[in-house]
N, C-alpha and C positions, 0 to 999 in steps of 0.2 A: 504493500500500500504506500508505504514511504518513498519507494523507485518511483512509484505511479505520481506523487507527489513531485518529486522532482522533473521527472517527463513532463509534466501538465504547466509548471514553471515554466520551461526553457522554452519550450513553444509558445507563451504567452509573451515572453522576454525578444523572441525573435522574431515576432509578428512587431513587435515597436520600435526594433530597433532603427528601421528606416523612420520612423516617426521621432522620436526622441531621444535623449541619454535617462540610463537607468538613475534612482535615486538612491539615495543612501537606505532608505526603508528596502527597496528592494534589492540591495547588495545583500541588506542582513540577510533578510528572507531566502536568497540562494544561497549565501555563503552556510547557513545553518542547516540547508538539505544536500552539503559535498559528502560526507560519510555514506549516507543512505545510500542502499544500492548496492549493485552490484560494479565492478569497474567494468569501465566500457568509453566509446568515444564522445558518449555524451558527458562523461566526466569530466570529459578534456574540456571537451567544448564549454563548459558553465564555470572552471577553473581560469582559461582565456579570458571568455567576457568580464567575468570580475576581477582579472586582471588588469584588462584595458581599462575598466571603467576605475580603478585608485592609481592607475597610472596617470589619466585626464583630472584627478580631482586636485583643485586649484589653493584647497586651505588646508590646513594642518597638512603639509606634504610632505615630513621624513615620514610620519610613521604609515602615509598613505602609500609612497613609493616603498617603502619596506614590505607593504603589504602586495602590491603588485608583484615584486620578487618572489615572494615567497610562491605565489598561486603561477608566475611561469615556473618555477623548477618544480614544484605538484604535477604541471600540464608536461615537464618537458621529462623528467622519471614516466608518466604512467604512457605519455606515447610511445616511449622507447619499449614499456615493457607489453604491451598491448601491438607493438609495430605498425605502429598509426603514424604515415610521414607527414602526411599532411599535417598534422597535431603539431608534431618534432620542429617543423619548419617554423610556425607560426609562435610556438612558446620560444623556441629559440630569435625571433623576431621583436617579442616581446621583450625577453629577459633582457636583447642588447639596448630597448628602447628608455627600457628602465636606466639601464646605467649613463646614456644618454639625458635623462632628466638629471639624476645623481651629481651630474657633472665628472663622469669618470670615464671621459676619452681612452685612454689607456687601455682598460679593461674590452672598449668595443674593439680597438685594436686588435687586439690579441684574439677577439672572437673573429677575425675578417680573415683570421688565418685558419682556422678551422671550418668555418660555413660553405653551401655551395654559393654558385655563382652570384645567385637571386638575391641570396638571403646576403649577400655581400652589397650588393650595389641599394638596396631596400635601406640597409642600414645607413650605408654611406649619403642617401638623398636625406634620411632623417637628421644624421649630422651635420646636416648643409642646414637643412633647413631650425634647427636648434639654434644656430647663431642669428637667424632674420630675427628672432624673438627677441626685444628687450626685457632688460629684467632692471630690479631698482638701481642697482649698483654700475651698470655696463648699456652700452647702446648695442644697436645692431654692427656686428662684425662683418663687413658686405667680402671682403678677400676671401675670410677662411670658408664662407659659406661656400661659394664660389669655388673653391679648391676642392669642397669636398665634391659638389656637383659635376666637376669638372672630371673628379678620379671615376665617380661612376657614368658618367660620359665614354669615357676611354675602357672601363671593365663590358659595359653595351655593346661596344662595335668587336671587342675580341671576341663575344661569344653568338654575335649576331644580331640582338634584341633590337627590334625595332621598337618595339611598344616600350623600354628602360630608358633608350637613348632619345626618345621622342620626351619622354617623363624627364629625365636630365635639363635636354633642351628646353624645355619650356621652362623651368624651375629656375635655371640661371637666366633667362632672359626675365623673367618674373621677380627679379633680384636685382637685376638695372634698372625695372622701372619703379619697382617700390622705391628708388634710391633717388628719382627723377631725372634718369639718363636712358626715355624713348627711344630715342634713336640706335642706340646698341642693344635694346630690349628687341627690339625687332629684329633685329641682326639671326637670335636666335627663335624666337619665337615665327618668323615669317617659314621658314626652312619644314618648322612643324604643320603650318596647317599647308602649307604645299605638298608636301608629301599623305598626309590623310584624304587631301582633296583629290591627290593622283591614283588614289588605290581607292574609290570611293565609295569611302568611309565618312559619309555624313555629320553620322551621328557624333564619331570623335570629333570630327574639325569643327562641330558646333560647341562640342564641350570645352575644347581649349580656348576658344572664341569669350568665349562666358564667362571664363576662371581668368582670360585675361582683361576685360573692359569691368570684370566685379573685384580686381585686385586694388585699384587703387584710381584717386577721383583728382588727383596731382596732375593739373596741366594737359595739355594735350586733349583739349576735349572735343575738339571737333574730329579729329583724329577717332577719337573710341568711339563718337558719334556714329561714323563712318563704319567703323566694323559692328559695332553693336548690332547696325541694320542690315549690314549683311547676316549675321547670328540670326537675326529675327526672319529674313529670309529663308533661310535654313528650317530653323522651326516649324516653316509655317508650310514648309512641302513636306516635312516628315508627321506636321500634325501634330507633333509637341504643344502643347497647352500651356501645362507649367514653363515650359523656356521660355516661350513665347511672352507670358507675364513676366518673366523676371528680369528678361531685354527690353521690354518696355518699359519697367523700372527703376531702368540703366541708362535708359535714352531721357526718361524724368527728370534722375538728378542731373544728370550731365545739362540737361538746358536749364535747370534753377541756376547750376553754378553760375549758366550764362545769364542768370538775372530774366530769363527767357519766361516769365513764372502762367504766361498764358500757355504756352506749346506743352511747358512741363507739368498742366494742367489735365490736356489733353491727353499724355501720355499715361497719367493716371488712371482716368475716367476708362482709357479701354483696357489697363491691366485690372481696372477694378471688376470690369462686366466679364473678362476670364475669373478671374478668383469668383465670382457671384455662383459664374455656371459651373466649374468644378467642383468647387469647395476649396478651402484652404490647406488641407492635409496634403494635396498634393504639391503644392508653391512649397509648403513648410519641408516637404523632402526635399527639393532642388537648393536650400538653405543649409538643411545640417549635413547636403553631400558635400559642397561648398565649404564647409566650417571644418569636416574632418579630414580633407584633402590640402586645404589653404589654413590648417591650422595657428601659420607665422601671421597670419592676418588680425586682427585684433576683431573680436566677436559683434562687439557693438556698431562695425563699421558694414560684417554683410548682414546683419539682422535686419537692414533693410529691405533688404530685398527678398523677406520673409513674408511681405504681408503688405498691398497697396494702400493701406491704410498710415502704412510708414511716413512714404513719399507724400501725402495729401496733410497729414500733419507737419512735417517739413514745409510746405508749401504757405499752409494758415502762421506759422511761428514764424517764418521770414514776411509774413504782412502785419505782424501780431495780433494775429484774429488767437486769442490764447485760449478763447470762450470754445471755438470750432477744433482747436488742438486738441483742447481735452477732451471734446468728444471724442473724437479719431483715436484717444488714447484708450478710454473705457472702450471705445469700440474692440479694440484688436486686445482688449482684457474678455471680454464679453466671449471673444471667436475661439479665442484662446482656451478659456474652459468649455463652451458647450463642445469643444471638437478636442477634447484632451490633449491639449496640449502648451500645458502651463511651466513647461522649461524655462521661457523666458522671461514672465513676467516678474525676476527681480528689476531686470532692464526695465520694464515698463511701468514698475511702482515707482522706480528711480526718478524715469523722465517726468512722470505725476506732481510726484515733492518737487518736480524742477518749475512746475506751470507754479503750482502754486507758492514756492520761494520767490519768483516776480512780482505774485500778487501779495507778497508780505504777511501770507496768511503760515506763519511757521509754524504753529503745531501741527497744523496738516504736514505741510512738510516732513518733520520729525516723523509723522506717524507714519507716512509713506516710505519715507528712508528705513524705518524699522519693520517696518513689513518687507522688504526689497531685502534687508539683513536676513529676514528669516526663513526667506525662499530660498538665499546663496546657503545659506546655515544647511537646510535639506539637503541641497543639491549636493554639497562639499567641494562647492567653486563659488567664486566670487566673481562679476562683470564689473563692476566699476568699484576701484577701490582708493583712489587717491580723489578722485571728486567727489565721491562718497565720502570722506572724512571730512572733506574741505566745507562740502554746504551742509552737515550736521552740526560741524564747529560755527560756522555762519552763521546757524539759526539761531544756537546758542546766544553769541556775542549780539546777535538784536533784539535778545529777551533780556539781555543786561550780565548773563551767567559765564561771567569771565571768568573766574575760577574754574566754574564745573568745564567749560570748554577746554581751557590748558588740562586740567584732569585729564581728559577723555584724551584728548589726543598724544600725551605722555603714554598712557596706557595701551594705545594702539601700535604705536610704534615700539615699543618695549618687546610687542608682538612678533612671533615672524611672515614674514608681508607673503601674498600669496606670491604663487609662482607665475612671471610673465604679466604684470600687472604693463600697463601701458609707459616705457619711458619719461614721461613728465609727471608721473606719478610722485617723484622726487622733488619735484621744487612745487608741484599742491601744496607737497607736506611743509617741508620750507616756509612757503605764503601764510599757510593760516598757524606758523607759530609765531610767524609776523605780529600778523592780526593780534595774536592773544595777547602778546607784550605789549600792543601798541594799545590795545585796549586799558593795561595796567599801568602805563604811561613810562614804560621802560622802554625810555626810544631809543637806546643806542644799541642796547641788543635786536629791536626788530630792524631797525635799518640792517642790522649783519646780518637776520635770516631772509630780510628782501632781496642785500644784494646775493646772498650764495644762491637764490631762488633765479637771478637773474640768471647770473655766473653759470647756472646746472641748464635752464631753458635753455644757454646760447651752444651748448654741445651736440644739440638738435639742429637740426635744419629750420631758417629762415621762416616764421610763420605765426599764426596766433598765438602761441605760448611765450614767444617772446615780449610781443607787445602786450598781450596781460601783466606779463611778470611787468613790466615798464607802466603800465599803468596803475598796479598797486603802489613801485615807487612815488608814481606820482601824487595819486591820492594821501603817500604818509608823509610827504615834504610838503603837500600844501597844509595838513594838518597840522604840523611843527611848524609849519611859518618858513618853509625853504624855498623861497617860490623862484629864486634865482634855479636850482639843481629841478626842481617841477618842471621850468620851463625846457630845461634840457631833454628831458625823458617824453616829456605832453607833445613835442616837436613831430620824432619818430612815431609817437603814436597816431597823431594828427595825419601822419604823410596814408596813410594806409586809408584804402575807398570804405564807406560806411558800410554797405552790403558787407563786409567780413565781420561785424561785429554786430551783436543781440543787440537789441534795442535799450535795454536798459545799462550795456558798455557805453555806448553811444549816446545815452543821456548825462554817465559820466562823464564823461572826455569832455564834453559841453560846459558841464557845470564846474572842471576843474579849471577850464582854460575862460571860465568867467570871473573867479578867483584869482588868477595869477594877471590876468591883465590889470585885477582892478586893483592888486596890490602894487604894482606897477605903475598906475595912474593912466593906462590907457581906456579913457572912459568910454568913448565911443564903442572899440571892439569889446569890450567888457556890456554895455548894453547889447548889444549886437546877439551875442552868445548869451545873457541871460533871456530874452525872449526867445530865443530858439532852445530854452532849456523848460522855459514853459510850454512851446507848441508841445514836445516829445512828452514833456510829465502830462499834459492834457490828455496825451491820446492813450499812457499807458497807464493810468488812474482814469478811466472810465465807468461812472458809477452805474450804467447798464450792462458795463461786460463784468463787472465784478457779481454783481445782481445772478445777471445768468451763470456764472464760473459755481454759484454756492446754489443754485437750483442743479445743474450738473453733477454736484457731488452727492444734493440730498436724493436726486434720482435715479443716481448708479445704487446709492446705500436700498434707497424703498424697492428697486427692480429685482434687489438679490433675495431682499425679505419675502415680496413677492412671489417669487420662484419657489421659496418653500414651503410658504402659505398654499401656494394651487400643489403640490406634490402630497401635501396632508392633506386637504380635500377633493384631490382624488382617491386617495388610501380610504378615508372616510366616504365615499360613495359608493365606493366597490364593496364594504362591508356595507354599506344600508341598504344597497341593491341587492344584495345576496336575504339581508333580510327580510325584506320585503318580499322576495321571491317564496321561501317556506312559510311565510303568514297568509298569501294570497291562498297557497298548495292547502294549507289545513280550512282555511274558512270554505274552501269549497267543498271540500269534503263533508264539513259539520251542518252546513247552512241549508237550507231547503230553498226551493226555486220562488213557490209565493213569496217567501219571507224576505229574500232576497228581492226580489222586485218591490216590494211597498220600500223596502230603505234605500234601493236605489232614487225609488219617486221623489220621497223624504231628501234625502242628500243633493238632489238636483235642485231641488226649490230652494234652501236655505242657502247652495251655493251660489244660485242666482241673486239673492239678496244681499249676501256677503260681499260678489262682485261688485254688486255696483256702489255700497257704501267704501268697498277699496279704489274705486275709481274716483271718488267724489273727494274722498281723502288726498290719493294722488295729485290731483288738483289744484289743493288749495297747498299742500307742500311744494308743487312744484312753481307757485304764485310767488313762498317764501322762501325756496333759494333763489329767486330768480331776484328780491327784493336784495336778500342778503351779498349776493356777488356783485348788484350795483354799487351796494354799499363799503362792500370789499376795495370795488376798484376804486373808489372814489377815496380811500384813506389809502390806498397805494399812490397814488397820483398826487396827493395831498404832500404825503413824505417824502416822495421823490422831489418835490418844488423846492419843498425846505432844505432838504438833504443840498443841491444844488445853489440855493442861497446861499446857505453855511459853506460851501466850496470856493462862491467865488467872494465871500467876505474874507475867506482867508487868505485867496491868492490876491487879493487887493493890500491886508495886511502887510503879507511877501512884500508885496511889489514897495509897498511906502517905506519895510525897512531897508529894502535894498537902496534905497534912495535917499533913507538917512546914513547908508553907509558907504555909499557913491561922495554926500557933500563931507563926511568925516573926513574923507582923506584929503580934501582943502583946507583943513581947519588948522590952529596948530593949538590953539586954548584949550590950555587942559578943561577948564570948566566948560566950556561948551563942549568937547570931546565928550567928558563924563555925561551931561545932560543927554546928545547924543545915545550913548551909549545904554544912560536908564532908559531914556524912550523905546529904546528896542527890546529891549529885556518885557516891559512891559506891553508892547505889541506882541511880542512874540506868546507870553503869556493868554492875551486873550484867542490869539490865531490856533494856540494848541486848542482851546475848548469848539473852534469850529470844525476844525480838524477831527475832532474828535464826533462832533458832533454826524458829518456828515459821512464817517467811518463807522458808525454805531447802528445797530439794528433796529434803533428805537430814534428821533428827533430830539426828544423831552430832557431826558436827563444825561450826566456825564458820570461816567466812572471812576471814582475819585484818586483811588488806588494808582492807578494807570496815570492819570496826570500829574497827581502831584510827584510819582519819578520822573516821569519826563524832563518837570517844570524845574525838579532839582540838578538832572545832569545836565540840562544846558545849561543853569547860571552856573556848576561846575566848572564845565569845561569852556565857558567866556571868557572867565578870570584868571583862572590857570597860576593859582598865586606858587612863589616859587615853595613857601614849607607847607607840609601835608598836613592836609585838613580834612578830617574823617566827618563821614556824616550816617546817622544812626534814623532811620527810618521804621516807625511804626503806624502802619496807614491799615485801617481796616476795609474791606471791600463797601465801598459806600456809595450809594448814585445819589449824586444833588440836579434838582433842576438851573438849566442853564443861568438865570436869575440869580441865584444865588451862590453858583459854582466860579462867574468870572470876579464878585465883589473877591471872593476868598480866596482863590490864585492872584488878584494881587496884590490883596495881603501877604501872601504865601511868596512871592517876586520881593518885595518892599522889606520885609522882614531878610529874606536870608542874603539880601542883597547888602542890606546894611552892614550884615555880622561878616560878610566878606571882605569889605570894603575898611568897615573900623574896628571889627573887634580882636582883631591879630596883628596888632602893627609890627615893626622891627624884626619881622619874619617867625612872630612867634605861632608855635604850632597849639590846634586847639580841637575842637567837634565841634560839630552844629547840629542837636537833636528836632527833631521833626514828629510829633506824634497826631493823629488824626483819629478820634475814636468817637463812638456812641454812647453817651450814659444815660440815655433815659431813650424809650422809642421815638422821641421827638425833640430832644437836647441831643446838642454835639457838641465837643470841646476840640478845639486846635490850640496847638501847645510849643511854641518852636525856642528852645535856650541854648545859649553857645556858654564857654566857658572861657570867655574871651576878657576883655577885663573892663568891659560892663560900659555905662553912661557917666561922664563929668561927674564927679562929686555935685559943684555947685549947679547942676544940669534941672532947668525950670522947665516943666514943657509949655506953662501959662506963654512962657516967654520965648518960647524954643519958634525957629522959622524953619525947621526941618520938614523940607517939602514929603520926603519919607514917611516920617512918623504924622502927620497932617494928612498922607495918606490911607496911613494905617487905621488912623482915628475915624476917619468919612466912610469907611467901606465898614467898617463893622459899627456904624450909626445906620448905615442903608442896610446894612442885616439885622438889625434889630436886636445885638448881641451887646454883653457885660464883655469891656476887655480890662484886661490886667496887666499893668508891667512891671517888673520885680528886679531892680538894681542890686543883686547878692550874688559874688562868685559869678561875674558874668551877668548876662542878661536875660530874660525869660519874660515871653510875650505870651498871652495865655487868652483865648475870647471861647466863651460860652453862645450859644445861638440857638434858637429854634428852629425848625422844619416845618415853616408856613408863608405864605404868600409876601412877599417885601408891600411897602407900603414905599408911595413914591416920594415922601418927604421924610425927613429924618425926625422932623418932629414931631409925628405922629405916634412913633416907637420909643418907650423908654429904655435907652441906651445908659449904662453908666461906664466910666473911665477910670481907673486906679492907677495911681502907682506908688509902688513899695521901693523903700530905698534901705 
């Protein structure tokens, strides 16, 4: 029964193997039925595949490849003793492949002296192709590849192989072009499809056609343009379906790259009506033949060409339609389960957290990144692993969690990194320990992991890694006030066409080179470039595509629930139908024919009456949704108005402080600078509450929690005093309505702005508490004391002209609150208030004033 068991496996294992790679659950489950049985060549064979499959697996890899070893010398003992050559070939195949990963040339050495000819020249293309792979530490090796390609080149023609020396050829001309040297790609590669076309053999010169316009999307595009359509020609006399979709694909990207995004359009729409009428199972084969052949290829690059839904997302992200992306995303999630075949979706929870990191909505994010962790976690490979840590740490550092971010990322690197992660995998990591320092305001350490982040991109080829890496310098020198060294690095960035870079880089670059000009005093180009940094923030803060982006998600989440809600109520109708069936069986049995007719008369009359009071019902229900959706959409449209009020009151706000801090830089008075300078602080305070406002689910109220950190790390990081000044926040989750939310933010401004400004002079270091709490359901106390060295002795405020504290006083007379100020070990500001309606005069509310000295 346990033989039976394993037989009933491996045929289940081999019907998918053209569909996907096995999981980790399903290695156990064979690896735990190898004893069972009797020996035989099915041993071999389930000994193989869970060899190849921890040979391919990307995390935890010694003890994975130990594991592979151990299952080829299992397969390569039991062929020899069974005299199964086939077996002997293929575990021998294996074993050299393993030590290939190992990194122990040597060893394969010494096995090229023992093998036949096959299993010689197999190996020596795998060692060729070993070196195209980067890994964290090493780029690709293009010579030794090449050398190795090259010996089995030469071991081909000694023994005749048409079909090795053909495999060779194409291998090493597929080695000049990943390298961006076409022209000697074809050298080799034109020799291959001339001679498959000579002996004709279709089917191959379509395939090498494929593997070579799917190898790499580097230049030359009208060039692969050119062959792609002959491939598609090909295709479409042998009737290939799937080829047919996958060079149409290819003809896709290749015209986006050309900004081409109508043609590339086109070329979609007919791979999508192929994918419609086959189905996707078979495109998803022409992909993982692709992935295990072009293995040096990086996975996230032909996963394209998995699924027309790819390219159509590509298409919407390069217009930033981000709302239409994320369909196309859930879409090919959607395809992907009802057709089993959820291999890839860590890539595609990846790209998800990537839509919604634009849209600044990071706990989604996170959560998608952590779901995408624990599909790689199953699988025991990892697809994205250096931009994976980069925008986990990312979402961190804009939740404020500087600390937890350096954690995490200490922690992963401490790790050992999968195998073959993508070469710039190293300066990701680099950048976001940048980031993290620079967040802790240790700038001289992050300037040294930006520039080694540079220093590591430029050992790569000419590209967008570099200019990233160059424009995070940028962004951390105009932050320190470098704008001389900003200008340096924003130049090169600038020189490159916008189609290379996401929309939201691009909103960068704008906004850094509107800062450096206007630190410069170039006011014109400085205006110039911030209007052009509003058009881009306009169109990528869209409060109807944000609208539609959380309708999207709530309707991927309701369609899943969905789905199991009808699979229970079919479960449950199959069991009341069966019931129903033996209740009808016995009443006819029991029932007599009269008896039965007067209740059938019976049941018809009362149903008749029952109908038509349910029709009458229907009616008058169907009157009051119909009242209730009017009324629905009219508090939709109501919000949306406000919502957009509160949008452009804020970029009005923008706009005036940009403009008080355009005439700054004519001024040279310090008090007028200062004046200046509170003005802004204090715009910027109410602009958060529209901000906020028009970011909120609701109009009415503000979430107190959330602003007043904001409110705190920007007067923070204004003043940037040179000794540390800690600041200790206790804010409970609180919503105030707007009314009363901007009196008290700038209270909240006027207060910590004071204690920055006087209460640490001669660089002495101090705190600034902040506490915001509820004591009563309808009392609230705000509480803010430094320990700084407090108000004048002889300090009157009858007599005081402190435009601040004359502030402070007016706004908690328009809330209707008791304040307090207490001259003891520093200073302590303390107002008491209720949770009711302001009154539009001050003295209509009994306000009282204290102060304690």
């Amino acid at each position: 029964m346990r033989y039976l068991s394993l037989l009933c496996l491996l045929l289940i294992l081999a019907l998918r193997v053209m569909a996907q790679p096995m999981t980790i659950a399903e290695a156990n489950r064979l690896r735990s039925t190898l004893n069972e049985g009797q020996a035989d060549t099915q041993q071999v064979q389930a000994r193989l595949r869970l060899g190849d499959f921890y040979l391919h697996k990307t995390l935890h890899v010694k003890p994975s490849l130990d594991s592979a070893l151990t299952m080829a010398q299992q397969a390569l003992t039991l062929s020899r003793r069974l005299g199964y050559a086939r077996g002997t070939e293929d575990a021998v195949f294996l074993q050299g492949s393993v030590y290939i990963r190992q990194r122990r040339p040597e060893l394969v050495e010494q096995m090229l002296k023992s093998v036949n000819e096959t299993n010689q020249i197999r190996l020596l293309l795998e060692l060729g192709k070993s070196w195209l792979r980067a890994t964290m530490t090493r780029d690709v090796d293009w010579s030794r590849a090449r050398s190795y390609f090259g010996r089995a080149d030469s071991l081909s023609r000694l023994i005749h192989s048409q079909h090795w020396q053909q495999e060779s050829q194409l291998l090493m001309g597929l080695s000049y072009l990943l390298n961006g040297d076409w022209p000697t790609g074809m050298t080799y590669f034109l020799p291959v499809i001339q001679a498959r076309r000579a002996s004709g053999d279709k089917a191959g010169e379509l395939w090498a056609l494929l593997k070579w316009v799917t190898a790499s999307q580097r230049g030359h595009k009208e060039e692969r343009i050119g062959f792609a359509n002959r491939a598609l020609t090909l295709a479409r006399q042998l009737g290939d379906k799937p080829k047919q979709a996958a060079l149409l694909l290819v003809l896709g990207y290749n015209y986006q790259l050309l900004v081409n995004l109508k043609q590339a359009q086109k070329e979609a729409d007919q791979a999508l009506a192929i994918y419609k009428a086959i189905g996707p199972r078979a495109i998803y084969q022409i992909y993982t033949r692709l992935m295990t052949e072009s293995d040096f290829i990086h996975r996230t690059y032909l996963i394209d060409f998995s699924s027309p839904y790819f390219l159509l997302t590509d298409i919407h992200l390069q217009k930033n339609n981000l709302d239409q992306a994320l369909r196309y995303y859930l879409k090919i999630i959607e395809e992907a389960e009802a057709h089993k075949l959820p291999n890839d979706l860590d890539y595609l929870y990846f790209m998800i957290g990537n839509v919604y990191y634009d849209w600044n909505q990071f706990d989604k994010s996170i959560d998608y990144y952590q779901q995408s962790l624990a599909v790689s976690q199953q699988k025991g490979e990892v697809v994205i692993y250096g931009g994976m840590v980069r925008r986990l740490v990312a979402c961190l550092l804009k939740q404020g969690k500087t600390q937890q971010a350096l954690t995490l990322l200490k922690d992963i690197v401490s790790q050992d990194p999968p195998v073959y992660p993508a070469f710039l995998a190293k300066q990701i990591l680099l950048r976001s320990f940048g980031d993290c320092y620079s967040a802790l305001k240790q700038y001289r350490l992050a300037e040294t992991y930006y520039l080694q982040a540079l220093q590591w991109s430029e050992n790569g080829p000419e590209g967008v890694s570099q200019n990233l890496a160059r424009l995070q310098l940028s962004q951390f020198y105009v932050t320190t006030g470098q704008f001389a060294k900003a200008s340096l690095y924003l130049k090169k960035v600038a020189n490159v066409p916008d189609y290379k870079y996401p929309l939201p880089n691009r909103q960068e670059i704008v906004w850094l080179r509107f800062k450096v000009d206007s630190a410069f005093g170039h006011t014109a180009s400085a205006l110039r470039h911030y209007q052009r940094y509003k058009a881009i923030n306009d169109s990528v803060f869209n409060q109807t595509k944000s609208q539609q982006l959380a309708e999207l998600g709530i309707r991927y989440e309701t369609q899943k629930k969905e789905q199991d809600l009808q699979l229970k109520a079919k479960n449950i109708a199959l069991l009341t139908q069966q019931g129903q069936t033996q209740q009808t069986q016995r009443n006819g049995l029991l029932a007599g024919t009269a008896l039965l007719m007067g209740l059938l008369g019976l049941s018809v009359n009362r149903y008749r009456l029952k109908q038509r009071s349910t029709q009458l019902l229907e009616v008058k229900q169907e009157q009051i949704n119909h009242k209730n959706q009017e009324l629905q959409q009219l508090l939709m449209d109501k919000e949306r108005l406000l919502k957009e009020i509160h949008h452009r009151v804020k970029n009005n706000l923008q706009v005036v402080m940009s403009l008080l801090n355009s005439q700054a830089s004519y001024l040279s008075d310090n008090a007028a600078l200062s004046a200046i300078q509170q003005s802004q602080h204090r715009l910027q305070s109410m602009a958060l509450i529209h901000q906020k406002l028009y970011q909120a689910q609701g109009v009415a109220c503000i979430p107190m929690d959330d602003y007043i950190q904001e409110v705190v790390a920007y007067l923070r990081e204004s003043y940037e005093l040179p000794q540390p000044i800690g600041f200790e926040l206790q804010v409970e989750p609180i919503e105030l309505d707007v009314t009363q939310a901007v009196p008290l933010g700038l209270i909240i401004n006027e207060a910590i702005t004071n204690a920055l400004k006087y209460a640490f002079p001669h660089d002495r270091s101090g705190t600034i508490s902040l506490a915001f709490h509820r004591l009563k359901p309808t009392t609230f106390e705000l509480r803010i004391t430094d320990d700084g060295v407090g108000l004048p002795a002889d300090y009157d405020p009858a007599r005081s002209h402190s435009l601040g504290m004359t502030l402070i006083e007016g706004f908690s007379q328009q809330l209707g609150g008791e304040l307090t100020i207490r001259n003891n070990a520093g200073l302590s500001i303390s107002l008491l208030f209720q949770d009711e309606q302001l009154t539009s005069t001050a003295s209509s509310v009994g306000t009282t004033s204290t102060m304690v000295y």
